[in-house]
C-alpha positions in Angstrom: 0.0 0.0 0.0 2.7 2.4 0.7 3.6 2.4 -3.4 0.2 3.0 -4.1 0.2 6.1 -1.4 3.0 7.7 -3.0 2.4 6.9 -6.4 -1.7 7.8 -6.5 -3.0 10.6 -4.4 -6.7 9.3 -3.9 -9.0 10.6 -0.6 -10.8 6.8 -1.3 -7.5 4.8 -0.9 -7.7 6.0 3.1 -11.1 4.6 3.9 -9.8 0.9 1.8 -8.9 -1.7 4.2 -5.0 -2.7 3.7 -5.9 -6.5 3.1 -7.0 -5.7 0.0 -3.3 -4.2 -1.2 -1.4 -7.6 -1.1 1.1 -8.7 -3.7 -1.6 -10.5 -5.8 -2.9 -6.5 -6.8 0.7 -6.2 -8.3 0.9 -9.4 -10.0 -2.5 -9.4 -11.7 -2.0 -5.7 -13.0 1.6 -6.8 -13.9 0.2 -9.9 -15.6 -2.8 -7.3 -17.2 -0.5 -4.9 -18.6 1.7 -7.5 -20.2 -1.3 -9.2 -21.9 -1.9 -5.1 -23.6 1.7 -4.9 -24.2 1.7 -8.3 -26.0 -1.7 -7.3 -28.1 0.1 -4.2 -28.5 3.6 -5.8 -29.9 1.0 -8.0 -32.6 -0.5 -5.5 -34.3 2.5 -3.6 -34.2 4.4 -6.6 -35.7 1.0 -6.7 -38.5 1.8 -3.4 -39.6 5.4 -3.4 -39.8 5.0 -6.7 -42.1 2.5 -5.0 -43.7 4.9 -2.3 -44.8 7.7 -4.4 -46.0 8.5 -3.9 -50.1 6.9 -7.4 -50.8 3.1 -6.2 -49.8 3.6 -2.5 -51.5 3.6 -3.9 -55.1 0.0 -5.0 -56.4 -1.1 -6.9 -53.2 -3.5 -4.2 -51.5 -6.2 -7.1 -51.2 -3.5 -9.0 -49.0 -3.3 -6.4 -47.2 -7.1 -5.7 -46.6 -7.2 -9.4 -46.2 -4.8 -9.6 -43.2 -5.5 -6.5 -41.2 -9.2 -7.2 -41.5 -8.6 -11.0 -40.4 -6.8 -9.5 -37.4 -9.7 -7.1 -36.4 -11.8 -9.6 -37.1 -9.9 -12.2 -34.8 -10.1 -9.5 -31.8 -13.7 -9.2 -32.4 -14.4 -12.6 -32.4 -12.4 -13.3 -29.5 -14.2 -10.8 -27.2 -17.5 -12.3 -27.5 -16.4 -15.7 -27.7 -14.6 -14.3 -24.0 -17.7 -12.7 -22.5 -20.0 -15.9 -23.5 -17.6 -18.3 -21.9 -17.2 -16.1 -18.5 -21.1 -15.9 -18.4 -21.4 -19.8 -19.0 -18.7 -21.6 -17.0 -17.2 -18.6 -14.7 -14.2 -16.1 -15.4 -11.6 -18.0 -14.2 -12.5 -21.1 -15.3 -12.8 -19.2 -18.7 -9.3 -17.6 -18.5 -7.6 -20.7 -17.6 -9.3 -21.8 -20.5 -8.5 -19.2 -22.3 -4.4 -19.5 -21.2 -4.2 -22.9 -22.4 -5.5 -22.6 -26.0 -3.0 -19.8 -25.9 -0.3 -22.0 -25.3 -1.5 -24.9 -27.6 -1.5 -22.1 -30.3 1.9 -20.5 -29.9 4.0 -24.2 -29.2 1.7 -25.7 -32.6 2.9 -23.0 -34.5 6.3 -23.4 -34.6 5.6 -26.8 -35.3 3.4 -26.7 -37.8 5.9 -24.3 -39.1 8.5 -26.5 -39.3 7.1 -29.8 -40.6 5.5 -27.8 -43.5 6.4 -28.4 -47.1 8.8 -25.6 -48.6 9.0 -27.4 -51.9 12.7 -26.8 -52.5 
């Protein structure tokens, strides 16, 4: 509690019990702000591809097509995310949630390996 004293200066931190400022508050908005970071360094990464000399020449629909596929992903995502925490829970949904996450990134590389180049 003594960070959050001298970092926020809020009259409705004084009447908050000091149970509540444990070092679970610092490790779920730790974990919070990397999950925005990480959404953050993906479309970041989108649009840096996206300006690479290999899209600017004749492939605008490629273009279109990705960034549209990624805005429709997020889309998607959030109401799949508010249907499963209203169904089974919000935890139970984020551990969910967590593990497809990891399923995806670890069967990427490896689908990304034992894919045909056809050299």
């Amino acid at each position: 509690m003594d960070v959050l004293k001298r970092v926020a200066k809020n009259e409705a931190m004084k009447n908050d019990p000091k149970e509540i400022y444990n070092w679970r508050v610092y490790v779920l908005t730790c974990s919070a702000w990397f999950a925005g970071a990480l959404f953050g360094m993906d479309t970041g990464a989108t649009g840096g591809v996206l300006n690479l000399d290999t899209f600017q020449i004749g492939k605008a629909n490629l273009q279109a097509n990705i960034d549209s596929t990624l805005q429709a992903g997020c889309f998607v995502g959030a109401l799949a995310a508010y249907w499963f925490a209203d169904k089974i829970g919000r935890k139970p949904s984020l551990m969910y949630s967590a593990h497809l996450a990891l399923i995806g990134v670890n069967g990427y590389e490896h689908l990304r390996e034992q894919r045909p180049t056809g050299s």
